[in-house]
C-alpha positions, 0 to 999 in steps of 0.5 A: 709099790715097785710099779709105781717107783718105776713109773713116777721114779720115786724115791723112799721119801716119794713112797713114804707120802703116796703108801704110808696112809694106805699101809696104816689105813689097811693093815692097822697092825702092821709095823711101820720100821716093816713099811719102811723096809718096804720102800726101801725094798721097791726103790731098790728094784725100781733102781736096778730095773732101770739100770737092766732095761738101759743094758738091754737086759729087762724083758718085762714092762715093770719088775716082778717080784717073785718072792715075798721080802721082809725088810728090817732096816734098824738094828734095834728090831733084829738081833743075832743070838744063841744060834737063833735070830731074834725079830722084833714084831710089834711089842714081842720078840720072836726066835727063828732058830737058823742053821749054822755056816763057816762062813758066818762064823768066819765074818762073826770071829774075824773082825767083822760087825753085822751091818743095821739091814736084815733082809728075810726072802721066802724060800719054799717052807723055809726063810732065807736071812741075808745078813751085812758085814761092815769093817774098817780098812785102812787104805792108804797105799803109797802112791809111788808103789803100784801093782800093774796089772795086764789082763789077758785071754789065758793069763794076768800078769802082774808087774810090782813097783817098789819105790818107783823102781820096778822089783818083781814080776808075776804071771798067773795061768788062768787059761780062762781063754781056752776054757771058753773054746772048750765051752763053746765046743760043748755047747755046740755038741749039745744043741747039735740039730736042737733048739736052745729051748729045747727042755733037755738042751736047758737042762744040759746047759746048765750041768756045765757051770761055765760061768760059776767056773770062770767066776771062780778064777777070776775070784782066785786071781782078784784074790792073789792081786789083793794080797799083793797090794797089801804086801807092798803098800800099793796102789793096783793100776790096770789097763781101761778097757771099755765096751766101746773099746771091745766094740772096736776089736770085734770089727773085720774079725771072725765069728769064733774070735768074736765071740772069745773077745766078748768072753774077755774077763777084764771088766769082771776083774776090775770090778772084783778088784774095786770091791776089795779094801785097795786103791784101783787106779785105770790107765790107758793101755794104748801102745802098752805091748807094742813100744818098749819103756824107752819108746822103741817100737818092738814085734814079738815072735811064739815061743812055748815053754813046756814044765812040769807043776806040783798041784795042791793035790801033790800030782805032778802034771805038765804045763805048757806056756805060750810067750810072745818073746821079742828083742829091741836092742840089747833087750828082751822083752816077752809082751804081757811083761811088757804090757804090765811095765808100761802101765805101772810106768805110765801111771808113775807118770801120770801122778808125777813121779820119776819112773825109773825104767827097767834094764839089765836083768828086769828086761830081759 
């Protein structure tokens, strides 16, 4: 079914009309609220393998499917109850008794309600349920407060507009940057005179869990920007950075830094910040570092900072901090700050409200 979704780029209705008399014809005993799931299931892999194969990202002709997938598309077949989840196949009821989770509970109890779809994937002797949790939020931030965001290889800075005016500005240390380079550094020693399909090589790779570690920052600081924006009533704006765009900064440069840029989690930020209950906006981030909000054109020169930090463990353990700190004028201005003003001014600007530009104690 999936092959042929492929193939002919069939919708569930498309399936309903070329399957169903099959389905009926071959297995009289089989639910048609099951049947339906399963168009639903084949459309779903015959989208998102037509998405991987125009990234370059399928390696096969047709999509495989590797586990079996029992899909309930109607809540009235399922129900959660007791500690146990109830399946309605044909006319009785069937308990399949499931392990609890605090994540089930937080989603049950907090506000959340279960969402008309269960999806059971075979796992080995065991079946994984996969349950949705829907909820009404309200978003309807005021567009003259904005969450600017400036996202960059070690850090996120965050500059908060109130009114139009700007109130405060926050930096989060990701060192996300340096953990590629330690990454890569790793790597190296490993596959050092090996192939990368080497077994042992695979299996040490895999030990590291650079991506689920970086997935996680990027998750924290999503996180923290959430909070922000709902703090303030805001809408968070952030500076478009397309693929092309990085195409464009991987020209005439090294393969090391290559490869850093390829690593840069902007787009991974946006779309974390896209499936939470606010408003993102993206605005061009041309000439956001480089020009001061008054339009004059500013350089920047290292300075490094060294402080000592209480972790959530309570040990202490120092911190050093890489500014690019420049003057223009009778300002100061460090790059990233200045970056995150000049996108929450331009996007001040773009909806036609007066910005009103930092000075004094804001810009130094």
């Amino acid at each position: 079914m999936a092959e042929y979704a492929v193939r002919h780029n069939a919708s569930q209705a498309t399936l309903h009309k070329v399957f169903y008399a099959k389905f009926r014809r071959e297995h009289p005993w089989l639910p048609t609220r099951l049947i339906k799931g399963a168009y639903r299931d084949a459309a779903r892999r015959a989208k998102s393998f037509r998405d991987a194969k125009k990234r370059g990202k399928a390696y096969t002709e047709m999509p495989e499917v590797r586990h079996v997938t029992l899909t309930f598309s109607d809540a009235q077949d399922w129900r959660l109850e007791g500690g146990a989840l109830k399946l309605r196949i044909g006319e009785r009821w069937v308990d399949l008794r499931c392990s609890s989770h605090k994540q089930l509970h937080r989603y049950l109890y907090g506000g959340w309600r279960l969402a008309e779809e269960l999806k059971l994937k075979r796992r080995g002797k065991r079946w994984v349920a996969y349950l949705t949790f829907k909820r009404d939020f309200n978003a309807d931030p005021d567009p003259r407060n904005v969450v600017a965001v400036d996202v960059n290889e070690n850090n996120m800075t965050a500059a908060v507009f109130v009114g139009g005016a700007l109130k405060e500005v926050w930096r989060l240390e990701t060192r996300l940057g340096h953990m590629v380079i330690a990454y890569t550094e790793r790597r190296r020693k490993i596959m050092e005179g090996r192939h990368p399909s080497d077994r042992e090589v695979r299996t040490k790779l895999k030990k590291l869990r650079e991506r689920r570690r970086k997935l996680d920052v990027a998750k924290k600081a999503a996180k923290f920007i959430e909070r922000l924006a709902e703090e303030h009533n805001a809408v968070v704006a952030v500076g478009r950075i397309t693929q092309r765009a990085k195409e464009k900064m991987i020209e005439d440069v090294g393969r090391k830094l290559r490869h850093r840029i390829h690593q840069w989690n902007v787009r991974t930020v946006v779309k974390l910040l896209e499936e939470k209950p606010i408003q993102v906006v993206e605005v061009s981030e041309t000439g956001t570092s480089s020009r001061t909000p008054s339009g004059v054109c500013i350089t920047f020169s290292p300075l490094v900072i060294r402080t000592a930090v209480r972790g959530a463990s309570g040990r202490i353990r120092p911190v050093k901090m890489r500014l690019r700190v420049g003057n223009a004028g009778d300002e100061m201005w460090e790059r990233d700050v200045l970056g995150a003003v000049n996108i929450g001014l331009r996007y001040l600007q773009m909806g036609g409200f007066v910005a009103s530009a930092p000075t004094g104690a804001h810009a130094a």
